[in-house]
N, C-alpha and C positions, 0 to 999 in steps of 0.2 A: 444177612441175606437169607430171607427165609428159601423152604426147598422151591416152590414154584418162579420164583425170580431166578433162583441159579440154575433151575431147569430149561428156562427160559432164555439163559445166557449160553449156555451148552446149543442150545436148538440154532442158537441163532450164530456162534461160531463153525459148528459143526457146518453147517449150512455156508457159510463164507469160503472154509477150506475146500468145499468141493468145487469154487469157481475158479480153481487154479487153471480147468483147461481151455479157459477163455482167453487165456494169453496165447496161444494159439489160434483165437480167429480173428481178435482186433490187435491192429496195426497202433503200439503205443501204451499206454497206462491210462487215456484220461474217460475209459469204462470205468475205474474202477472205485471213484467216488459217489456216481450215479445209483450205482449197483449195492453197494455198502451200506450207504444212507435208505435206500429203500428197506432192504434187510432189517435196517434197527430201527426204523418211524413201524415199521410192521409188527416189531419185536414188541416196540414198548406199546404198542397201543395193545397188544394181548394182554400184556401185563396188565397192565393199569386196570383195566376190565375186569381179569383173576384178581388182581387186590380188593375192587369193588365190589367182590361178594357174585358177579355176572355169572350166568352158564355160560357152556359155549357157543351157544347158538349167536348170541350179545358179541362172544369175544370174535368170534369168526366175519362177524358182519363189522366188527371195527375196525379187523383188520382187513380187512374189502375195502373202506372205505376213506382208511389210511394211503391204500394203494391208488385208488382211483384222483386222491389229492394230488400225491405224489406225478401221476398222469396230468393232471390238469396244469399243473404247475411246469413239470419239465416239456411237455410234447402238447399243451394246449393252444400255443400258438396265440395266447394272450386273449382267447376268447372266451374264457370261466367269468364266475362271476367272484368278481376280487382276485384272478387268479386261483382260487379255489375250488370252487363250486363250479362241474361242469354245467354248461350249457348244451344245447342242438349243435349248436355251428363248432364245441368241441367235438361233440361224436363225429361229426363228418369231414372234420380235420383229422381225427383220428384210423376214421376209413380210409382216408388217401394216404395217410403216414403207412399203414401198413399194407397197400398196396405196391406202396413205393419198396418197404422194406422188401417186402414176398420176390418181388424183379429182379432187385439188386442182389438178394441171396441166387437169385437162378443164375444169374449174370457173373457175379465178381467172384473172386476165387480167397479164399485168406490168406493174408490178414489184409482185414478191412477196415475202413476209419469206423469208429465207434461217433456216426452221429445218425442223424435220419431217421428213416422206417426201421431202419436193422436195430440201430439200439432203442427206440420204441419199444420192438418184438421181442428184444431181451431185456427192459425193464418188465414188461407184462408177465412175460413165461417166469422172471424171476419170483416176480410176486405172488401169483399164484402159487409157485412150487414153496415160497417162504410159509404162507400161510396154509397150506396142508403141512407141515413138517412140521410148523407149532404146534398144527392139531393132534398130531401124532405122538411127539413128543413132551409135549405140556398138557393140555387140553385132555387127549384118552388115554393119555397114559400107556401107548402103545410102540414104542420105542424101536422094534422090530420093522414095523411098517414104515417106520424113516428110512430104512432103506432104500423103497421105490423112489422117495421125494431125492435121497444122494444120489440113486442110479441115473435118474431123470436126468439129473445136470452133469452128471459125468458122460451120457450117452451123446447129448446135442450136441454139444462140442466134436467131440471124439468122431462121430459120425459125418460133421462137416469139413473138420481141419483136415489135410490132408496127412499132415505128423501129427495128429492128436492121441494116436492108439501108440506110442511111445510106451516104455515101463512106467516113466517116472508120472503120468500124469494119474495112474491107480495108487499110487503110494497115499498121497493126501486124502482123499475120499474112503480109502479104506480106513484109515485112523480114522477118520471121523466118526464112521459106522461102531467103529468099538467103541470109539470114546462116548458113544451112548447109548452103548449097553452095558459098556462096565460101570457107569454114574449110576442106572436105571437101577442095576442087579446090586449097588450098593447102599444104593436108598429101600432098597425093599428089604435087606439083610437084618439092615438097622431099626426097621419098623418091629421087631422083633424083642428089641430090647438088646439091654447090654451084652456084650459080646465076649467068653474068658477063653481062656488055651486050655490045654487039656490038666495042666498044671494049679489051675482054678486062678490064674491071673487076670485079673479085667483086662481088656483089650479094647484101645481106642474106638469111635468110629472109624475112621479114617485108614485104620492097620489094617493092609492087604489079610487076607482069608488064609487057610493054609492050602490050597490051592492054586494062587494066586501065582506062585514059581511056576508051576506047571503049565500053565494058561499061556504066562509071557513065554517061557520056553519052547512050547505047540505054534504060538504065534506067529513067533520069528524063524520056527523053522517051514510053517506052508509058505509066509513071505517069500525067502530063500528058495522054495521048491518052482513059486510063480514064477520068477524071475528069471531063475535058469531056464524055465520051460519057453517063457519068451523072449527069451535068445537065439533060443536053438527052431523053434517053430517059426515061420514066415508069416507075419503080418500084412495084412491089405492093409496099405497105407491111402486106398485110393476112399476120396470123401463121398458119403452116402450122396448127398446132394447133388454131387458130379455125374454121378449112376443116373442119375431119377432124372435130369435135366437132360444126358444122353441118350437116355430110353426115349425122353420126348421130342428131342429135334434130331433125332438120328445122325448125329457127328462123333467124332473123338472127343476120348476126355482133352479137355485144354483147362491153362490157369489163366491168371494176372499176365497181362503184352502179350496174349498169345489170341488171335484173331480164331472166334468160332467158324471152324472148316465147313461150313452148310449155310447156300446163298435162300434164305425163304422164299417163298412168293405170297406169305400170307402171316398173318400176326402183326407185333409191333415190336421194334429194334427197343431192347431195353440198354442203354449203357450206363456202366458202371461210373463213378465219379471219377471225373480225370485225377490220374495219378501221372505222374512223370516214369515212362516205359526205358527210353535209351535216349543216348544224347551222342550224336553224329559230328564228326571232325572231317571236312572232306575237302579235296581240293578238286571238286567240281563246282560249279558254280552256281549252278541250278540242278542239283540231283532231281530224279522223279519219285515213283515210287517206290517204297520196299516190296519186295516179292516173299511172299511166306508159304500159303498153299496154293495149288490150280487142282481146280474143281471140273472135271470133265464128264462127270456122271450124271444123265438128268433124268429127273422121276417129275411125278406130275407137281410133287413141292416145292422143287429145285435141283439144285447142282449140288452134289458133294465131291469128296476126293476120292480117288483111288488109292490103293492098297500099297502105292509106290513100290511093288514090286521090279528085278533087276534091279538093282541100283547101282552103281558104278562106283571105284575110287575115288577121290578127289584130284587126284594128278592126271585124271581123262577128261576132265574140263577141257571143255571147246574153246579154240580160239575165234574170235568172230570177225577178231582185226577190227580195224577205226582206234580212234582215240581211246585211250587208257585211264581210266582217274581210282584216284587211292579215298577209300572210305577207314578210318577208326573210329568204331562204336562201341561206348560203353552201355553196358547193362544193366539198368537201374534196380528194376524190379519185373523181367522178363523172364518167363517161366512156358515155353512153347519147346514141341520135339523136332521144331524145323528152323533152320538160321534166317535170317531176314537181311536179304542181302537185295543190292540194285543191278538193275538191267541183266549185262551176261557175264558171271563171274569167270574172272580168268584164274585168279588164287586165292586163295583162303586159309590165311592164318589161324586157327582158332583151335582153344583145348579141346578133348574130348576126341568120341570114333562119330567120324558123320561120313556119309555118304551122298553121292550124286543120283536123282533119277532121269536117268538119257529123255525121256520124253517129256517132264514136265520143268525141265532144271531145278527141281524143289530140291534141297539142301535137307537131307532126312537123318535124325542120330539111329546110329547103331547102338542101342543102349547110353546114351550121354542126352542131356538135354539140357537148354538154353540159362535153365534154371541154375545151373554149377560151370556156366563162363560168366565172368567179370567183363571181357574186354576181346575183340577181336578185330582182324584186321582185313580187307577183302579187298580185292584190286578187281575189276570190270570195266566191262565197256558196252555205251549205251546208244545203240544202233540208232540210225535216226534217218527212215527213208525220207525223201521228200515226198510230194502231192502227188508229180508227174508219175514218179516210179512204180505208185502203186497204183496208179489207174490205170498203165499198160500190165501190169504182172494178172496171172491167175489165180486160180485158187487151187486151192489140192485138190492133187490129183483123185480121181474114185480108185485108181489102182494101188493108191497107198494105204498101207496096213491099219494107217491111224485114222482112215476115212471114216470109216463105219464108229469109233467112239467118240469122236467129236463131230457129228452129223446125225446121230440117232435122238429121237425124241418124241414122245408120246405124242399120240394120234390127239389131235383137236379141230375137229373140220370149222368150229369158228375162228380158231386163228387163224389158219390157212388163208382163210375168207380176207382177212385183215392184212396179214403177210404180204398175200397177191395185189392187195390193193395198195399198200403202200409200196412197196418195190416195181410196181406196172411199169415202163419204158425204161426199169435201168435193167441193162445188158451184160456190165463187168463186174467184178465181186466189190471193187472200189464204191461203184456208184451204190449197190445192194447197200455194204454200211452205213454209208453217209444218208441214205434215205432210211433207213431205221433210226438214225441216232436223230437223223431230225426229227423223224415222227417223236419221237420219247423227251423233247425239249420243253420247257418252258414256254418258245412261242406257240407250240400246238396246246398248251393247257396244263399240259405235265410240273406238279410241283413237289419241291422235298419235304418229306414229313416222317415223323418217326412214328407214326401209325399210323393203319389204312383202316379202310370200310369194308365191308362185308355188302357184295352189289348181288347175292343170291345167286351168283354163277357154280355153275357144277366144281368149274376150275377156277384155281387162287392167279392166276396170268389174266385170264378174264375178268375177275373183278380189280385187280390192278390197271388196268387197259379202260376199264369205265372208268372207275373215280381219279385216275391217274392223280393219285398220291401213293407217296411210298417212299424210301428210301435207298440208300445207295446198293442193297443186296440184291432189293428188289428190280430197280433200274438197269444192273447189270444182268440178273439172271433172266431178266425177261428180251433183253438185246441179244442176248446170246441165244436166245431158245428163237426171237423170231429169226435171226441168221442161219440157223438150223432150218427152219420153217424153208427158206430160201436156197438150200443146197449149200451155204455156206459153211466150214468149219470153223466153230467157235467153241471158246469155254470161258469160264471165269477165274479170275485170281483175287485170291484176299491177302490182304498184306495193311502197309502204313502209308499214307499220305505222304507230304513233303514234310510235315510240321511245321513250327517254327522259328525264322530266323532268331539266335541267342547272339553269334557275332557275323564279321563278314565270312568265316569258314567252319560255321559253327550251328547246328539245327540240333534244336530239344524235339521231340515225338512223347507226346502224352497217349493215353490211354480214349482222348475225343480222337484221335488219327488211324483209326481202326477203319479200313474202307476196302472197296469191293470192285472193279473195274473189268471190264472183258478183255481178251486177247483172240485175235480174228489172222488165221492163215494165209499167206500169198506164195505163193512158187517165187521161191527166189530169197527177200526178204526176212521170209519167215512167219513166226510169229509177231504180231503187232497189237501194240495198247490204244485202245480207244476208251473212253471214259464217258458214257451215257449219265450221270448224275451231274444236274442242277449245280454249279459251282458254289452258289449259294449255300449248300449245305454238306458241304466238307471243307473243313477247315484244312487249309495249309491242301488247296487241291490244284491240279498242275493244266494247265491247257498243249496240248501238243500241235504244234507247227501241220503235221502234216491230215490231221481232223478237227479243226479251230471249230470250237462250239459256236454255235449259230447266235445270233443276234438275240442278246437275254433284255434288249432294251424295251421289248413290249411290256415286261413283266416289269409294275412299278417298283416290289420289293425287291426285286434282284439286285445283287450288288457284285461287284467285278473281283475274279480272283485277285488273290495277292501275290500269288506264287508265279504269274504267266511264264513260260521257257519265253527267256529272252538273250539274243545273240552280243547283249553288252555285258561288259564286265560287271560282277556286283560292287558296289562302293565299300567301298574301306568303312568300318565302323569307329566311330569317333572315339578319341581316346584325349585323356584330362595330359596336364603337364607331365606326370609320373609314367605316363604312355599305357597306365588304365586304361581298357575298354571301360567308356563311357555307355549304358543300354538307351535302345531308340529313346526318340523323341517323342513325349508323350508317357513312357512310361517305360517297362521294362520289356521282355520277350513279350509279343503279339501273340494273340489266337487264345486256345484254350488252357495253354500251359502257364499262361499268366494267370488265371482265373485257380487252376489247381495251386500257383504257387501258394496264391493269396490266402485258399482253402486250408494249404497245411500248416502255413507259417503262423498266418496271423489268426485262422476262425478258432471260435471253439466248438469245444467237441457236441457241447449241448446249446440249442440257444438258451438267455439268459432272459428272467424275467423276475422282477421284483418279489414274484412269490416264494423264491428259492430260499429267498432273507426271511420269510417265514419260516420257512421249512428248516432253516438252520437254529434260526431262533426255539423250534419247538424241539429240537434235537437239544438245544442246551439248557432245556430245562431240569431235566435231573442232575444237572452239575451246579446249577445255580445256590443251591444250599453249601455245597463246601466252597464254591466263592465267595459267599457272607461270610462267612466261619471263617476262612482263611481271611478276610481283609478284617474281622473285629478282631483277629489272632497279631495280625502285624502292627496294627494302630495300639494295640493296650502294651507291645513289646519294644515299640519306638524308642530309642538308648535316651532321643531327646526329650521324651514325655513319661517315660514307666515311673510308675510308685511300688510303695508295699502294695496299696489296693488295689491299681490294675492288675500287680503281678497276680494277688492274691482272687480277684475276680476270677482272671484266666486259669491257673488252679483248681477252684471248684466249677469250673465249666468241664473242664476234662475230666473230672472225675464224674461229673454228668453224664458226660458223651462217652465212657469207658465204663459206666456202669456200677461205679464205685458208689456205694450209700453213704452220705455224711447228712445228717439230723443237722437241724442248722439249729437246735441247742448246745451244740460244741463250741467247745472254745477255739481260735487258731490254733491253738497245742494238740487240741485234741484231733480235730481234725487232719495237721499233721500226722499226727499217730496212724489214724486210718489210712491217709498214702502211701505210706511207710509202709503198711501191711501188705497193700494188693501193691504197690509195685519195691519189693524190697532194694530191687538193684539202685531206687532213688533215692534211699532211705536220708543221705544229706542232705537232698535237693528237698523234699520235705519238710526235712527241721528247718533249714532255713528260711523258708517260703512262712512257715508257722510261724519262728520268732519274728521275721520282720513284719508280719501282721499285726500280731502283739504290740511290739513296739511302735505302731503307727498308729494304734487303738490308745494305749495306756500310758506311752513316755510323751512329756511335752516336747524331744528332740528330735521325734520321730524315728524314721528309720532310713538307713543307708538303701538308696536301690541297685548298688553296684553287685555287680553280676545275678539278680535275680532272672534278667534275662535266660541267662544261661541255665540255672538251677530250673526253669520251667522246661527250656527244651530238653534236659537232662529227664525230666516227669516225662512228659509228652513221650519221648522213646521208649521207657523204659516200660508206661504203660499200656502201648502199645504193642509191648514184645510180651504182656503176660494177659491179654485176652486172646478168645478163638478168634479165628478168621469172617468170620461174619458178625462181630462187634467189632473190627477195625473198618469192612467196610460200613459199618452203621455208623462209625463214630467221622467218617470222612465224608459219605455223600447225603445221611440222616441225622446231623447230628441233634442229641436228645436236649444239649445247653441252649440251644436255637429254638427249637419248638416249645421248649418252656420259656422263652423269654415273648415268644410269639403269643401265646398262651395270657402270661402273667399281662402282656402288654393290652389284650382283648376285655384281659379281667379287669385293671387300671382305668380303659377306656370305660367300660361299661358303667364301674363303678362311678366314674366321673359326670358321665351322663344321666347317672340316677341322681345323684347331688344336685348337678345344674337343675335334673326335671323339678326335684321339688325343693327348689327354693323359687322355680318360679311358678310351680303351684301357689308353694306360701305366698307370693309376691300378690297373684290373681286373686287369692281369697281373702287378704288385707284388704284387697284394693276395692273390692264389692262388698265385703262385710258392714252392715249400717250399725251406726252408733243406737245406743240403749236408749230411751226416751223415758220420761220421768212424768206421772200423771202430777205430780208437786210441782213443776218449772215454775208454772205461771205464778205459786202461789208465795207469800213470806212462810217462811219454817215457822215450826211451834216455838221456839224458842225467842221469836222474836228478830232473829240474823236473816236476812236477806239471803 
């Protein structure tokens, strides 16, 4: 291996071990063949380039172009040409890949599945960072400036993951930074020439310097100094991306199951790919929703939460009375600072310090969070006025304290306009809601969508209110703002849907059951859930008895909840003779959480496309030569086939490929002799291999081939252990007995092809050559003979 190949093997390990902190942002391992394989299609197309005599100009653009295959092939969505070569229709597959990834990083929290837009965005950043680090490192020879290219990939991570700034994920990355400067600083030592001690002893390449103690000793002790220092120093564990995405929708940081605390009135609902959140054991029959935040703050974007300020014990839980039902919920992969709990909790088992807030019953931790319980268990009870009750009840009082925060809300004299018109002849707070939640139905036009339009209004409620599309944030916070509009006290809560059903007392909740719904005041009662979103477009979404959503049968897409509260028992779930739960009919869990099973179990991580079987194929070309080698090595050593003269071929192939000179005017003996030189530890295995050549040459008995086998693998080690390290690898993945047979065999052909050409020259010029003609034919000879 000469130096620009091992430099180039360095550049491109070095560069691998700084990917370590990306096991921190994707969920699993199957990044990391994607990611590997680009790195080394990158690596060797530089090479190959620097073998060809190329500048860098040449090697830089091969490796751009390697990359962009690599693109077409993994994330082209089979629109290249052969899989190859992009086309148009891949650039704007590519646009939307990485639209998708940019949402999803704003959205999901790590670790994340490694497929989609995201790992698009981290094959791209990789390759680009691979190929400045070659150029650094190979190409100018600037080994220093590889630094920025390792900082790079140690920062993105570290900056997203929330544990990525850990000690241990600077360990690998720093070794790498040495380990190519100490290569660098040892290839320039040596350009110097022979290297003695002070004693005038030659001194290998390869013998550390005599500084070289001192260096590791300095090394390992700033290591040691880092290490202590971040222990003892407090680390922000919180993700840069978490920051930047809280700066822009003005909520709390949140992770993975944890419902973003801020209802928009404008943008588009990105979610994250369903993951499976928590899985519900409950002996209600029809639970409703989870409660996670309430949102009572309104600006002209929306609702947020409050500071949850006062919060109370757990053992000050209110009683509400009515019926009692027991929920146990495990924690899949839920990472929120509030418990998710149904209707009015009367106890709550769970680890951890959490407390109660008296005005929102939000379940808030005192330093503990969602993320470190496994399992909890919560007993409630879920109020359930009827129709009548809340169309004699009030609304709160204006002498209550809580009036003025859940009835405040920006001036807009065009909603007002709309408010008044739609609420006109209702009188009680009953009728005010139910004529909002009608205005905002399906039969008036209103439909769910995971982005809106931009209708040129000053305010983001107003162009919701024209294009009436939107989704369940928006549907809710805009019901609760027109009820304000109305004198009404409302706020919004965000929480989980019903999900869905796994057995008869059994509900999965994925990461699609993230939703939004209002809560509306009555004297007496309380608080009360109404639910302003399109059924249609919440999975596992509940209808309540005492606000039945209005007739969705105008609307031809609409399609009927699944979840309705119904006053019959649920059916027992089927079960095989072994009294297995059998899963529904039709398939297994309903909704989205089938679609995620499907996603984790069975997709892969990348889609698949026949170009890959290129790309693998072009990756195993530089091994292709010691596969020849190694199968003419097994077929000439067959116990069932070996002679003297295969054994005796295979012998001078090795000494080919190890660099050994033998003049093929030697005898077997002689050339014997010379194995015996360069590798002495074989010295028998040589004679041997020599005399039984001999005797296969010069006796009519031949030769015994019993254990030359072995006498060659005896050669093969031995002369392997007395060459440097870059004629073993020459002699494995270059070998020099291959190229000359390659060689000799071009020379054969050629020569055979000149033979054929002129003999059938000769043949052509026979074949046209005219006979001599004689002016005498006609005549008798002098002599009288015809």
């Amino acid at each position: 291996m000469n130096g620009q190949r091992h430099a180039t093997v360095v550049a491109a390990s070095t560069l691998a071990l700084t990917l370590t902190p990306l096991i921190g942002i994707f969920d699993g391992l199957g990044w990391i063949f994607p990611v590997m394989l680009t790195i080394a299609l990158i690596a060797t197309a530089g090479s190959l380039m620097r073998a060809a005599g190329r500048g860098q100009g040449l090697q830089t653009l091969a490796m751009a172009a390697t990359l962009v295959v690599v693109l077409t092939v993994g994330f082209g969505g089979g629109t290249g040409l052969l899989f190859l070569v992009p086309l148009p229709a891949t650039f704007e597959h590519w646009a939307a890949l990485s639209q998708d990834g940019i949402g999803a990083i704003i959205v999901n929290a790590p670790p994340v599945e490694a497929t989609g837009g995201i790992m698009f965005l981290t094959i791209v950043g990789v390759g680009v960072v691979a190929i400045l680090h070659d150029m650094f490192v190979v190409g100018l020879r600037t080994p220093a400036l590889a630094g920025l290219t390792l900082l790079t990939m140690y920062l993105v991570p570290v900056s997203v993951a929330p544990d990525a700034t850990a000690w241990f994920w600077f360990i690998l990355p720093a070794i790498a930074y040495l380990w190519i400067l100490g290569d660098d600083n040892l290839k320039r030592v040596s350009a110097f020439g022979h290297r003695f001690t002070g004693a005038g002893q030659l001194v290998g390449r390869s013998f550390p310097s005599p500084m070289a103690r001192t260096a590791r000793w300095s090394a390992a002790g700033f290591i040691a100094v880092a290490l202590a220092v971040l222990t003892v120093v407090p680390a922000n564990t919180s993700g840069l991306i978490d920051n930047v995405a809280d700066g822009i929708e003005g909520g709390e940081s949140y992770g993975l199951g944890d419902v973003n605390p801020w209802a928009q009135l404008s943008g588009s609902l990105m979610r994250p790919d369903p993951v499976d959140v928590l899985r519900v054991t409950t002996d209600d029959p029809n639970p409703r929703y989870l409660r996670m935040h309430v949102l009572d703050e309104l600006t002209s974007d929306g609702f947020a939460p409050n500071e949850y300020d006062g919060t109370q014990n757990l053992d000050e839980l209110p009683d509400p009375g009515g019926e009692r039902y027991t929920a146990q919920i495990q924690n899949l992969q839920m990472q929120a600072p509030v418990v998710p709990v149904y209707g009015s909790p009367v106890d709550l088992d769970i680890d951890g310090d959490w407390r109660v807030d008296p005005d929102t019953g939000v379940i808030v931790g005192d330093g503990s969070d969602m993320g470190d319980v496994d399992e909890y268990t919560v007993e409630y009870a879920e109020p359930a006025p009827d129709a009548e009750t809340l169309a004699a009840a009030d609304g709160m009082k204006t002498s209550d304290e809580r009036w003025g925060p859940n009835t405040e809300h920006p001036d807009v004299p065009e909603l007002t306009e709309i408010v008044d018109g739609v609420t006109a002849g209702a009188t009680t707070v009953h009728e005010k809601v139910l004529a909002v939640q009608d205005y905002l139905s399906v039969s008036n036009g209103f439909r769910y969508s995971l982005e809106t339009a931009d209708a040129g209004n000053d305010e983001a409620i107003l162009d919701f209110l024209e294009t009436r599309q939107g989704y369940c944030q928006q549907f809710a916070a805009t019901m609760a703002w027109m009820l304000r509009e109305a004198d009404v006290a409302a706020r919004v809560v965000v929480g989980m849907s019903q999900g869905s059903r796994v057995d008869a007392d059994q509900w999965l909740l994925t990461s699609d059951d993230y939703h939004a719904w209002v809560e509306v005041y009555y004297d007496g009662p309380g608080w009360v859930t109404f639910d302003p979103t399109p059924a249609t477009g919440v999975p596992g979404s509940v209808g309540f008895p005492w606000a039945s959503e209005p007739d969705e049968a105008v609307d031809p897409e609409a399609e009927p909840s699944e979840n309705e509260i119904s006053t019959e028992e649920p059916t027992a779930a089927a079960t095989d003779e072994s009294g297995q739960t059998l899963p529904p009919e039709g398939g297994a869990s309903e909704g989205p959480s089938a679609e995620a099973g499907a996603g984790s179990d069975g997709g892969a991580a990348l889609p698949f496309h026949p170009g890959w079987l290129l790309l693998l194929l072009l990756l195993a070309v530089p091994f292709l030569p010691a596969l020849w080698r190694g199968t003419v090595r097994r077929r000439r050593l067959n116990p069932r086939t070996v002679t003297a003269k295969t054994a005796w071929d295979e012998a001078m192939d090795l000494a080919l490929d190890y660099g050994v000179s033998i003049p093929d005017s030697y005898t077997p003996r002689q050339a014997a002799g010379v194995l015996a030189t360069a590798a002495p530890s074989a010295r028998e295995a040589a004679t041997a291999l020599g005399s039984a050549m001999a005797l296969h040459r010069y006796s009519p008995r031949g030769a015994d081939p019993a254990g030359l086998a072995d006498a060659l693998r005896d050669l093969h080690t031995a002369l392997d252990k007395s060459v440097p390290a870059r004629r073993k690898y020459a002699a494995v993945f270059w070998p020099a007995s291959l190229i000359a047979k390659i060689g000799a065999g071009r020379a054969e052909q050629s020569a055979r092809l000149s033979r054929r050409s002129a003999r059938t020259t000769d043949r052509v010029k026979s074949a046209l050559r005219r006979k001599r003609r004689s002016n005498n034919r006609d005549r008798p000879g002098v002599t009288g003979r015809a």
